[in-house]
PQR file with spaces between the fields and no chain letter, atoms N, CA, C, O and H, PARSE charges and radii, in Angstrom:
ATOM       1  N    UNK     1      95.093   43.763  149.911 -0.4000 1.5000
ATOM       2  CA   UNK     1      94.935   43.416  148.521 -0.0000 2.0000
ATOM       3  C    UNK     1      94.248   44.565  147.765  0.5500 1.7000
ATOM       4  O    UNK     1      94.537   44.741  146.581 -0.5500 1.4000
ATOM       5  N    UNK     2      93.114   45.569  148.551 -0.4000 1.5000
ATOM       6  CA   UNK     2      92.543   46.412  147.724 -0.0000 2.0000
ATOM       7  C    UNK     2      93.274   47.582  147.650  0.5500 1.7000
ATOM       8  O    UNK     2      92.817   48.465  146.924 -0.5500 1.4000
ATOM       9  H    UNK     2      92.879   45.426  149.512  0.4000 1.0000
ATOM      10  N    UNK     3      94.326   47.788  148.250 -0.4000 1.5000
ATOM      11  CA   UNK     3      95.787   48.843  147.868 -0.0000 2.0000
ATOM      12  C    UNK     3      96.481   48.782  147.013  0.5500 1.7000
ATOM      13  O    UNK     3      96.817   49.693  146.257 -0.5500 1.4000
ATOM      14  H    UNK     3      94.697   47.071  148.839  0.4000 1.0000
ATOM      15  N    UNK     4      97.021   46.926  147.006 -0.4000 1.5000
ATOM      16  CA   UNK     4      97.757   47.099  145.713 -0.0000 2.0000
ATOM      17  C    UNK     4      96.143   46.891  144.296  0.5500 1.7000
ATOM      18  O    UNK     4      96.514   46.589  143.161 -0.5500 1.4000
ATOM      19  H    UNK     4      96.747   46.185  147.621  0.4000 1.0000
ATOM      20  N    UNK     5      95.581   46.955  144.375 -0.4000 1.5000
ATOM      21  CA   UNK     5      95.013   46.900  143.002 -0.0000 2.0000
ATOM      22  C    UNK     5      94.725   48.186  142.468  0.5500 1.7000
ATOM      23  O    UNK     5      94.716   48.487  141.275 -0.5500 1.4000
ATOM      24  H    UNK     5      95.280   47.200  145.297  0.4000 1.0000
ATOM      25  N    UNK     6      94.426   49.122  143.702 -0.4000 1.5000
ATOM      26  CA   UNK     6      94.045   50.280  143.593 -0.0000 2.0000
ATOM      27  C    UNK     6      95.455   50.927  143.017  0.5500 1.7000
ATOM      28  O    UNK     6      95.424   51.746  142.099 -0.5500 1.4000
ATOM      29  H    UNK     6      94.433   48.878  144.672  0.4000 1.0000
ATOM      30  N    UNK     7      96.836   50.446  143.698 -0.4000 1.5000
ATOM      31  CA   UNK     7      98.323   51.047  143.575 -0.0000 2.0000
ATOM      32  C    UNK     7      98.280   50.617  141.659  0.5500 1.7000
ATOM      33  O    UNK     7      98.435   51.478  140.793 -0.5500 1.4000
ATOM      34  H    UNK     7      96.861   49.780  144.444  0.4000 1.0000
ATOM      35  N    UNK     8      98.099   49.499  141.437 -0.4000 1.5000
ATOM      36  CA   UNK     8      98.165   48.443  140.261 -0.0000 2.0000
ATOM      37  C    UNK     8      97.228   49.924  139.305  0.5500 1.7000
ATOM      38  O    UNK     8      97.574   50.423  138.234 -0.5500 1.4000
ATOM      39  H    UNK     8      97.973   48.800  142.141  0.4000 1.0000
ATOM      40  N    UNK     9      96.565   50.129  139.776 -0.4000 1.5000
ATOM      41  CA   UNK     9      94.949   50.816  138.489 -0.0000 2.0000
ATOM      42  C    UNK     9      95.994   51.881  138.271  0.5500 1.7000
ATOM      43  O    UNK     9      96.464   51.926  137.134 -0.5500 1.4000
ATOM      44  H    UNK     9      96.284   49.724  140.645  0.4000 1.0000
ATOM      45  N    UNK    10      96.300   52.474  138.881 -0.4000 1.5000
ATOM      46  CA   UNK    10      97.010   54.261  138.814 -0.0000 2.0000
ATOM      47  C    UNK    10      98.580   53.904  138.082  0.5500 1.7000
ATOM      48  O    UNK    10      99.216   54.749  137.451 -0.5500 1.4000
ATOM      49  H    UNK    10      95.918   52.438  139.804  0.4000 1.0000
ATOM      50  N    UNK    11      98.886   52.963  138.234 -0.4000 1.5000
ATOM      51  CA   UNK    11     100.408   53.006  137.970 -0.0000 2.0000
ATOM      52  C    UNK    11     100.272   51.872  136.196  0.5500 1.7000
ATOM      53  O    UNK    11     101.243   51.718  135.456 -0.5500 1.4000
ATOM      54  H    UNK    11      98.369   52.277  138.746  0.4000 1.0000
ATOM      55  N    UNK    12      98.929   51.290  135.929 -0.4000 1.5000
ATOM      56  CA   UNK    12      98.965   51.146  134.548 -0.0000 2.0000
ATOM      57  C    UNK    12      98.803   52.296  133.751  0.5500 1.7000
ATOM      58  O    UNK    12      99.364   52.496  132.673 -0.5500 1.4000
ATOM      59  H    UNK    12      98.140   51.414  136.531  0.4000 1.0000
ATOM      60  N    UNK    13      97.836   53.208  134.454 -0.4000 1.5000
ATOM      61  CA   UNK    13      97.574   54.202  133.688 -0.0000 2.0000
ATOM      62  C    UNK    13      98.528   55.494  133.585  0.5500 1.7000
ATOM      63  O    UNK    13      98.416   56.413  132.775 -0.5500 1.4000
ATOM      64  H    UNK    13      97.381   53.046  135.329  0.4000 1.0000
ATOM      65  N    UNK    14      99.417   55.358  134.517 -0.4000 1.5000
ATOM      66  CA   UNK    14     100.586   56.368  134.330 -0.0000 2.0000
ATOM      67  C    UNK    14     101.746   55.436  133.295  0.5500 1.7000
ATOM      68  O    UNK    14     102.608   55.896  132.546 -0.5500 1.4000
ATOM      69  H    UNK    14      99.508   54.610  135.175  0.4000 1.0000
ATOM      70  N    UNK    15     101.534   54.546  133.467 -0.4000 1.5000
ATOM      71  CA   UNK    15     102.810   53.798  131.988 -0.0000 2.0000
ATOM      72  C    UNK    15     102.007   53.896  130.983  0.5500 1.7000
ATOM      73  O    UNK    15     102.503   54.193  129.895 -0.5500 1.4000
ATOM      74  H    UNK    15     100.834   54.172  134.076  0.4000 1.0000
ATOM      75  N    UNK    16     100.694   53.692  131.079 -0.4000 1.5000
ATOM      76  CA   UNK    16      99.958   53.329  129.531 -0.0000 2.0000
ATOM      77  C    UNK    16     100.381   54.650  128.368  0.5500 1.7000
ATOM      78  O    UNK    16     100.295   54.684  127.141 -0.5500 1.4000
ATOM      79  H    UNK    16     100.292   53.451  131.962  0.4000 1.0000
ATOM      80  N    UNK    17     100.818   55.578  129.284 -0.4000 1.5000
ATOM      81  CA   UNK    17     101.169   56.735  128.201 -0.0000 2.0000
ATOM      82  C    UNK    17     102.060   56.295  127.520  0.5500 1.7000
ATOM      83  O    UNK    17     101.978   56.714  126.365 -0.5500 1.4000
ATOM      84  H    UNK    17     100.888   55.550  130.281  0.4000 1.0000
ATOM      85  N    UNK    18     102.934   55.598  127.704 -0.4000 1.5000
ATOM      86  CA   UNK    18     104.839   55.082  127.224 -0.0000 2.0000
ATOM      87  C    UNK    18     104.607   53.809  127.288  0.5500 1.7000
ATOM      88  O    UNK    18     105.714   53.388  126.955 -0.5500 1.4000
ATOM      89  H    UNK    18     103.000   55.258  128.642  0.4000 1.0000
ATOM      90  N    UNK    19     103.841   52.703  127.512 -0.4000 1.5000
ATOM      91  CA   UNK    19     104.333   51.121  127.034 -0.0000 2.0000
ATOM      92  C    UNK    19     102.831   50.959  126.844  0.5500 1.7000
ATOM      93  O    UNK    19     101.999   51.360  127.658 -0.5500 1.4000
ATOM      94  H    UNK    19     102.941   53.045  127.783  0.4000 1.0000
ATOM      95  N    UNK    20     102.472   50.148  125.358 -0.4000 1.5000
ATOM      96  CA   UNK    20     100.820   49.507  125.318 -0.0000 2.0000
ATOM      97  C    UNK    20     101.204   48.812  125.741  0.5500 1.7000
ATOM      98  O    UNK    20     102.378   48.652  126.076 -0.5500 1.4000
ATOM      99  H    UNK    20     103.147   49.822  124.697  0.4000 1.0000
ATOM     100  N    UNK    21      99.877   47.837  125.926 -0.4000 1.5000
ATOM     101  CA   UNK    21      99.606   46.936  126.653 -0.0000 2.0000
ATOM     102  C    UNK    21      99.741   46.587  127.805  0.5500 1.7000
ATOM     103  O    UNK    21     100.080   45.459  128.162 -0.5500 1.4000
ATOM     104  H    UNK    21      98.923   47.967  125.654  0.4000 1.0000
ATOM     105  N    UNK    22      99.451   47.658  128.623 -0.4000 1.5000
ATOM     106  CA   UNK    22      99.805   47.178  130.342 -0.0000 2.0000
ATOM     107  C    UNK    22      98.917   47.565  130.327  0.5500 1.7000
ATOM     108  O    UNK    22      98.368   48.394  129.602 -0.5500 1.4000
ATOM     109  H    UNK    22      99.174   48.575  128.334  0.4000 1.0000
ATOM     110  N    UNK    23      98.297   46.376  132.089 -0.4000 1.5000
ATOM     111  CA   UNK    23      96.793   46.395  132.885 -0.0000 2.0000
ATOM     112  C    UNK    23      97.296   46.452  134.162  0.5500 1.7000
ATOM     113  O    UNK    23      98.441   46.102  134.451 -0.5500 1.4000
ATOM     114  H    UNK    23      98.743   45.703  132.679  0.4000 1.0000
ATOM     115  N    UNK    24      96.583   46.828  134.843 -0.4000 1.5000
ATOM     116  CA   UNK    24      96.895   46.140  136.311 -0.0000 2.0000
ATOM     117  C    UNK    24      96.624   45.310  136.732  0.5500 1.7000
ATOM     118  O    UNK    24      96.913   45.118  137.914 -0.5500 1.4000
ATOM     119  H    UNK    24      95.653   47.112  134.608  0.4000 1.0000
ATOM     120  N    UNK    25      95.670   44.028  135.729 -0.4000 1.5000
ATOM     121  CA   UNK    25      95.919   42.764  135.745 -0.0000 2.0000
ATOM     122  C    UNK    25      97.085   42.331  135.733  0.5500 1.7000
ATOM     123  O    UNK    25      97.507   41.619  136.644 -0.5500 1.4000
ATOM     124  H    UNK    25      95.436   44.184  134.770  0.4000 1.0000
ATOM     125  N    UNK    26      98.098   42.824  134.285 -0.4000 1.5000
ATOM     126  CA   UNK    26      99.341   42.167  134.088 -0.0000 2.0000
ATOM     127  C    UNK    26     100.310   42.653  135.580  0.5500 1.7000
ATOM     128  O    UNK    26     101.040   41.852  136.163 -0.5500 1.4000
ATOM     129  H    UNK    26      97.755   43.402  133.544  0.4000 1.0000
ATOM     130  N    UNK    27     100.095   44.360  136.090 -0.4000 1.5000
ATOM     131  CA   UNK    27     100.580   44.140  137.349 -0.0000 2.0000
ATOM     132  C    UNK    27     100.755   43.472  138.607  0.5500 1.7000
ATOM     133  O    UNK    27     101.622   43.338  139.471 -0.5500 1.4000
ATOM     134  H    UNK    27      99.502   45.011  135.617  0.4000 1.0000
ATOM     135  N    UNK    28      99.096   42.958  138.260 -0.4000 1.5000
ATOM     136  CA   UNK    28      98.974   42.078  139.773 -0.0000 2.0000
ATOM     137  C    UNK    28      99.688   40.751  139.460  0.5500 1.7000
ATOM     138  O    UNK    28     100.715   40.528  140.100 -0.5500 1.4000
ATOM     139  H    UNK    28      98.391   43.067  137.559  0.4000 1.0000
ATOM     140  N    UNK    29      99.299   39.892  138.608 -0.4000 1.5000
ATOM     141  CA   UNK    29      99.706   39.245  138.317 -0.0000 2.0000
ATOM     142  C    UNK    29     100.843   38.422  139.647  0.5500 1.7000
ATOM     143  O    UNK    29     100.142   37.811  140.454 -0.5500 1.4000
ATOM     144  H    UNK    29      98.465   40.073  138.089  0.4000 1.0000
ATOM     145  N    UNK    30     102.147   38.338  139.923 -0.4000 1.5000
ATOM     146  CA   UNK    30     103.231   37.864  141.105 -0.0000 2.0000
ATOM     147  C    UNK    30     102.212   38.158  141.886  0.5500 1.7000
ATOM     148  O    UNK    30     101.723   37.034  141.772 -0.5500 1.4000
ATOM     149  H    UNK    30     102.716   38.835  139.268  0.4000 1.0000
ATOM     150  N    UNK    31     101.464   38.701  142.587 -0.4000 1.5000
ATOM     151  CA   UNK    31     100.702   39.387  143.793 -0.0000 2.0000
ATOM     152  C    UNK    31      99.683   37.868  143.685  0.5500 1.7000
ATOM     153  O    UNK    31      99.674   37.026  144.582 -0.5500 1.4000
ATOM     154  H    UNK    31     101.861   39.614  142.680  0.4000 1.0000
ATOM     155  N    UNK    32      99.116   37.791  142.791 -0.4000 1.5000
ATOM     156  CA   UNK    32      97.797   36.723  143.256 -0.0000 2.0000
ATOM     157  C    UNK    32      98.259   35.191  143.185  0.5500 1.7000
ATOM     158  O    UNK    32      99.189   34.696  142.549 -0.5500 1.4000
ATOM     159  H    UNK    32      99.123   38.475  142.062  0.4000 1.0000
ATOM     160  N    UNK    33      97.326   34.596  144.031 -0.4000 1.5000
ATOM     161  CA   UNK    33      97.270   33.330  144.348 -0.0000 2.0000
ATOM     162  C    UNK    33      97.556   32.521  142.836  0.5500 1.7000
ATOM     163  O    UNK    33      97.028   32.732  141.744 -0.5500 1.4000
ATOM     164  H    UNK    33      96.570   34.998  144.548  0.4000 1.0000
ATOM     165  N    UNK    34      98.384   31.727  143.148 -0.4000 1.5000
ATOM     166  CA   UNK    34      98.005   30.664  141.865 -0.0000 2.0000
ATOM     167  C    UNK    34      97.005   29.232  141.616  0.5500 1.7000
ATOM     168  O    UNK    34      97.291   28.241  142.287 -0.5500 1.4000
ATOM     169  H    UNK    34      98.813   31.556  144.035  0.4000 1.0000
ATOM     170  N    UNK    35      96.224   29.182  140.964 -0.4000 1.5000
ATOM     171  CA   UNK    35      94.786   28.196  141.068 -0.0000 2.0000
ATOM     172  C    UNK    35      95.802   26.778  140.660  0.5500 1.7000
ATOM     173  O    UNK    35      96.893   26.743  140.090 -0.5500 1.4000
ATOM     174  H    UNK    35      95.991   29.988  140.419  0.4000 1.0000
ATOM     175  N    UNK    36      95.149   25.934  141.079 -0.4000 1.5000
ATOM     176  CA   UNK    36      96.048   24.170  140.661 -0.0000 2.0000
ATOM     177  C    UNK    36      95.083   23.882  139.680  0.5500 1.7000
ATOM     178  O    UNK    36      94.071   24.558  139.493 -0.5500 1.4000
ATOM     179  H    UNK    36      94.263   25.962  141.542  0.4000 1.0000
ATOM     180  N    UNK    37      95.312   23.159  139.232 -0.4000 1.5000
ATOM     181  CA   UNK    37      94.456   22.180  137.942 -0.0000 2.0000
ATOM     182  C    UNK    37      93.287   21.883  138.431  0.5500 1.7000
ATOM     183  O    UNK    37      92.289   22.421  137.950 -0.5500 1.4000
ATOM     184  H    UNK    37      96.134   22.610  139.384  0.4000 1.0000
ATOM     185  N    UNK    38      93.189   21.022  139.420 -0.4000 1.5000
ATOM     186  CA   UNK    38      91.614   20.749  140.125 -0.0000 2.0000
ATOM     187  C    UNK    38      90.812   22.135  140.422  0.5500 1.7000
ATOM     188  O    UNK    38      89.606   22.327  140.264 -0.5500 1.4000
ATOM     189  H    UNK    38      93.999   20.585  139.811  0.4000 1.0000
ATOM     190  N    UNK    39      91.645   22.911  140.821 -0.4000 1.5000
ATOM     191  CA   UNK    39      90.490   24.332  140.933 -0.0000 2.0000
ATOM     192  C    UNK    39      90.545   24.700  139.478  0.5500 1.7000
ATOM     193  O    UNK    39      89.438   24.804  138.949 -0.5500 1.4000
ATOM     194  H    UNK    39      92.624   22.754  140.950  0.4000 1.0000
ATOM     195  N    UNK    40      91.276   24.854  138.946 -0.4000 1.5000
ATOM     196  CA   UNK    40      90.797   25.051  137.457 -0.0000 2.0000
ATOM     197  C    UNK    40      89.244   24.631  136.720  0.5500 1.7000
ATOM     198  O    UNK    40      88.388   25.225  136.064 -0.5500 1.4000
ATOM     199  H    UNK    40      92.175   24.769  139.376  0.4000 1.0000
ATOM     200  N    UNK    41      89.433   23.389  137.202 -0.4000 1.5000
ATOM     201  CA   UNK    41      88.404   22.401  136.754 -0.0000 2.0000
ATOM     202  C    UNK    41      87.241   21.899  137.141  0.5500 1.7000
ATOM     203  O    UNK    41      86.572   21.073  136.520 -0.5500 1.4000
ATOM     204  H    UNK    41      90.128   22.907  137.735  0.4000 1.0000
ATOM     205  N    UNK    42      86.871   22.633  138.674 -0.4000 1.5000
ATOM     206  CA   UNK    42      85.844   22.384  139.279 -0.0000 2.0000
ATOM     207  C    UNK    42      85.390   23.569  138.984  0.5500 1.7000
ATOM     208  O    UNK    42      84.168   23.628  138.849 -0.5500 1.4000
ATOM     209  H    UNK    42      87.415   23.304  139.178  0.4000 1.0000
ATOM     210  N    UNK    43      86.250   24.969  138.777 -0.4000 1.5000
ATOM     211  CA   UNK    43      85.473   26.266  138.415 -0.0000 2.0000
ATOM     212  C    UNK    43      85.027   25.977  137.118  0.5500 1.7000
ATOM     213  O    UNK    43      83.909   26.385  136.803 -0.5500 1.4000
ATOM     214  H    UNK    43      87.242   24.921  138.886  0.4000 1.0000
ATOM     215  N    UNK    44      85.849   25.206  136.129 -0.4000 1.5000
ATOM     216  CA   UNK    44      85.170   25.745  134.543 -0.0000 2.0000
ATOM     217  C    UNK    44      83.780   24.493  134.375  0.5500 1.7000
ATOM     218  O    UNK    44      82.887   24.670  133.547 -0.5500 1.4000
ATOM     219  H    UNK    44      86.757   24.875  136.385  0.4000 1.0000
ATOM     220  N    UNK    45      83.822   22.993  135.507 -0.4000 1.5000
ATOM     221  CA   UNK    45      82.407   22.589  135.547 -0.0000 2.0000
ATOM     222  C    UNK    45      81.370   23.400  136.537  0.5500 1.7000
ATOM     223  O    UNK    45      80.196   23.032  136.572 -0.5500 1.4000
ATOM     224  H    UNK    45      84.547   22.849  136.180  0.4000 1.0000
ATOM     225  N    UNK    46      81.752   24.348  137.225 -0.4000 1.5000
ATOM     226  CA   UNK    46      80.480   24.992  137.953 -0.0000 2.0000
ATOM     227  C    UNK    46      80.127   26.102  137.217  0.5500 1.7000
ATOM     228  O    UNK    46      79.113   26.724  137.532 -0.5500 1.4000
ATOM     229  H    UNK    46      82.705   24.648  137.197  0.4000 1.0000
ATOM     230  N    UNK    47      81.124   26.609  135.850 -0.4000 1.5000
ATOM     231  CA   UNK    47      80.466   27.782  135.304 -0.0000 2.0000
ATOM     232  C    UNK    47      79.464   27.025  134.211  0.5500 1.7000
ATOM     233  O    UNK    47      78.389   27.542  133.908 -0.5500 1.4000
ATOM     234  H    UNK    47      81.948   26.104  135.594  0.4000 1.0000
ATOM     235  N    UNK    48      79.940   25.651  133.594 -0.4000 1.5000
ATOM     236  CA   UNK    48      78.858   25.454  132.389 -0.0000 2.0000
ATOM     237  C    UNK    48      78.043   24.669  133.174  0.5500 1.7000
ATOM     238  O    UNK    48      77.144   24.186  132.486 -0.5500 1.4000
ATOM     239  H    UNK    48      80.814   25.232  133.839  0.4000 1.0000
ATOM     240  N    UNK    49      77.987   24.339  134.346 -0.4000 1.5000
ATOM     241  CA   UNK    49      76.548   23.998  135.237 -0.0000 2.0000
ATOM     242  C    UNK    49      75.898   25.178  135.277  0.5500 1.7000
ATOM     243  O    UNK    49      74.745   25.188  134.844 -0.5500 1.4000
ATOM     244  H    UNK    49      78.718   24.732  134.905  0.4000 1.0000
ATOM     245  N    UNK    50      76.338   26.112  135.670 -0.4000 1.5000
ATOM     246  CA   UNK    50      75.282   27.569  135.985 -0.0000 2.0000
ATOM     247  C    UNK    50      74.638   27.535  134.357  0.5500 1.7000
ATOM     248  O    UNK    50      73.427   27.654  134.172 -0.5500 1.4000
ATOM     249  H    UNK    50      77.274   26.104  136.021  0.4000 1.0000
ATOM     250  N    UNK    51      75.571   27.367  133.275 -0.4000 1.5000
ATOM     251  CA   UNK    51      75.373   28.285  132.038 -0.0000 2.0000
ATOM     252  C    UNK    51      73.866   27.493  131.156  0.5500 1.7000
ATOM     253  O    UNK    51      72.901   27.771  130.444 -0.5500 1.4000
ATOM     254  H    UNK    51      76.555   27.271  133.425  0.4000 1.0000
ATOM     255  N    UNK    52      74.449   26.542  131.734 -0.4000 1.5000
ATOM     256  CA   UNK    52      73.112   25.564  130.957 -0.0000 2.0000
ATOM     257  C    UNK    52      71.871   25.721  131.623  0.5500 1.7000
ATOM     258  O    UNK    52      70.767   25.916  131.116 -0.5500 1.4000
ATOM     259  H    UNK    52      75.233   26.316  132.312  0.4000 1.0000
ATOM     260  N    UNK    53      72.275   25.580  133.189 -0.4000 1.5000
ATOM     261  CA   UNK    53      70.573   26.047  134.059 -0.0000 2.0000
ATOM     262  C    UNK    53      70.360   27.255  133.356  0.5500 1.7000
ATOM     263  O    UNK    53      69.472   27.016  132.537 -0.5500 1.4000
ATOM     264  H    UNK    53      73.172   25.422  133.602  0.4000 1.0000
ATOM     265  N    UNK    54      70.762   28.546  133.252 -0.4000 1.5000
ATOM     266  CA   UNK    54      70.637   29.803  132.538 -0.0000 2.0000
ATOM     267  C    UNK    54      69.621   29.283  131.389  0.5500 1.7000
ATOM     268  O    UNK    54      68.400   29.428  131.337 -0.5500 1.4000
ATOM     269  H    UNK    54      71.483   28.740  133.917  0.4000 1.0000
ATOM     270  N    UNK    55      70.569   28.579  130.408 -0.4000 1.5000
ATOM     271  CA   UNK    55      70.244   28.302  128.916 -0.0000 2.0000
ATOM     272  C    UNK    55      68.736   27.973  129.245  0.5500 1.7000
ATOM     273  O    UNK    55      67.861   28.750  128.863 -0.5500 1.4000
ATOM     274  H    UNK    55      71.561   28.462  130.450  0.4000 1.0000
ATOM     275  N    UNK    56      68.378   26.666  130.049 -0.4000 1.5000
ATOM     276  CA   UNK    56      67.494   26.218  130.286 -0.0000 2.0000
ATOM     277  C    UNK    56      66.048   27.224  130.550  0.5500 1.7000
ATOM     278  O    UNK    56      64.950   27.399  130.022 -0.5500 1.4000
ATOM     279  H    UNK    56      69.089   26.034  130.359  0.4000 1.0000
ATOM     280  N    UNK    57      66.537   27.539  131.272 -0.4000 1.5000
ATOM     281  CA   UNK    57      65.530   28.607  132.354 -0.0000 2.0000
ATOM     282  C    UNK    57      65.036   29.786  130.767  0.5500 1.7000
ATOM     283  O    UNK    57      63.967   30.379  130.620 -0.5500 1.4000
ATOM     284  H    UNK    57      67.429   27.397  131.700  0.4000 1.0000
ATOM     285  N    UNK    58      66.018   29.783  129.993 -0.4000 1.5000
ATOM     286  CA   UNK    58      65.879   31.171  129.053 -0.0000 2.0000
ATOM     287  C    UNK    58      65.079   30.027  127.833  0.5500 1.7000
ATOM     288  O    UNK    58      64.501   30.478  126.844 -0.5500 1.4000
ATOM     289  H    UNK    58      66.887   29.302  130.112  0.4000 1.0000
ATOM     290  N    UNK    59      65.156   28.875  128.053 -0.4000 1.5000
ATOM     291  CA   UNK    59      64.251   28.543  126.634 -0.0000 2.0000
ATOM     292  C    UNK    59      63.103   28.014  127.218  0.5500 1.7000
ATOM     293  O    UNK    59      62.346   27.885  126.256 -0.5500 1.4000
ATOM     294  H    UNK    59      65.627   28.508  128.856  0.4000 1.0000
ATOM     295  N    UNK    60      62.593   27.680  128.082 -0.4000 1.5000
ATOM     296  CA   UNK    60      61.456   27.340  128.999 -0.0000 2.0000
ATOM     297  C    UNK    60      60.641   28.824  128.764  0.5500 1.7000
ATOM     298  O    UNK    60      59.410   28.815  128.766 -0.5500 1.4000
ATOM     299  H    UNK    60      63.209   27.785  128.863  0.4000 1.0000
ATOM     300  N    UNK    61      61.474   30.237  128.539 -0.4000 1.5000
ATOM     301  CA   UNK    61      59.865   31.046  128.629 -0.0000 2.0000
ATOM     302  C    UNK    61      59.719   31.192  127.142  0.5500 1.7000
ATOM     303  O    UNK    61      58.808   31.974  126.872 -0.5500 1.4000
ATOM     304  H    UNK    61      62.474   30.244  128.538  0.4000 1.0000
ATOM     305  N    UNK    62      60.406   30.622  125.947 -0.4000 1.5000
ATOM     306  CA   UNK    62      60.255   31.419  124.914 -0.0000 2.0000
ATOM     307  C    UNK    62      58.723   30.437  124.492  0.5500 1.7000
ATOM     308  O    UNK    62      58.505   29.297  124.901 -0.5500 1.4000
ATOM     309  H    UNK    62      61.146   29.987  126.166  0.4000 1.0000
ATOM     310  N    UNK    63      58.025   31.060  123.799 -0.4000 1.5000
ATOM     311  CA   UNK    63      56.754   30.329  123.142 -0.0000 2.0000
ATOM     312  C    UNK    63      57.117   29.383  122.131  0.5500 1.7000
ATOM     313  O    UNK    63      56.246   28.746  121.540 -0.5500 1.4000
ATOM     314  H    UNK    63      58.202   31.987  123.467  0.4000 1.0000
């Protein structure tokens, strides 16, 4: 996997001269796993669980 991303980095930046908008995100893209709805959704409740402990933790030191 760290070949083709590395293959993916060099070969956006040799098109980026002649087509915008290419990443080697949009390359990888067919290459990576596809997430289902439930992983969708257990990642976007474990990021605003982290985000609020954050929030929390950051208004607890203000005076």
């Amino acid at each position: 996997m760290d070949v083709l991303w590395l293959a993916s980095y060099f070969t956006a930046n040799l098109m980026g001269t002649q087509i915008k908008n290419i990443s080697p995100e949009k390359l990888m893209e067919p290459f990576l796993p596809k997430k289902s709805k439930e992983e969708k959704e257990t990642e976007r409740e474990e990021f605003f669980k982290s985000f609020y402990a954050k929030r929390k933790e950051g208004n607890a030191w203000q005076p």
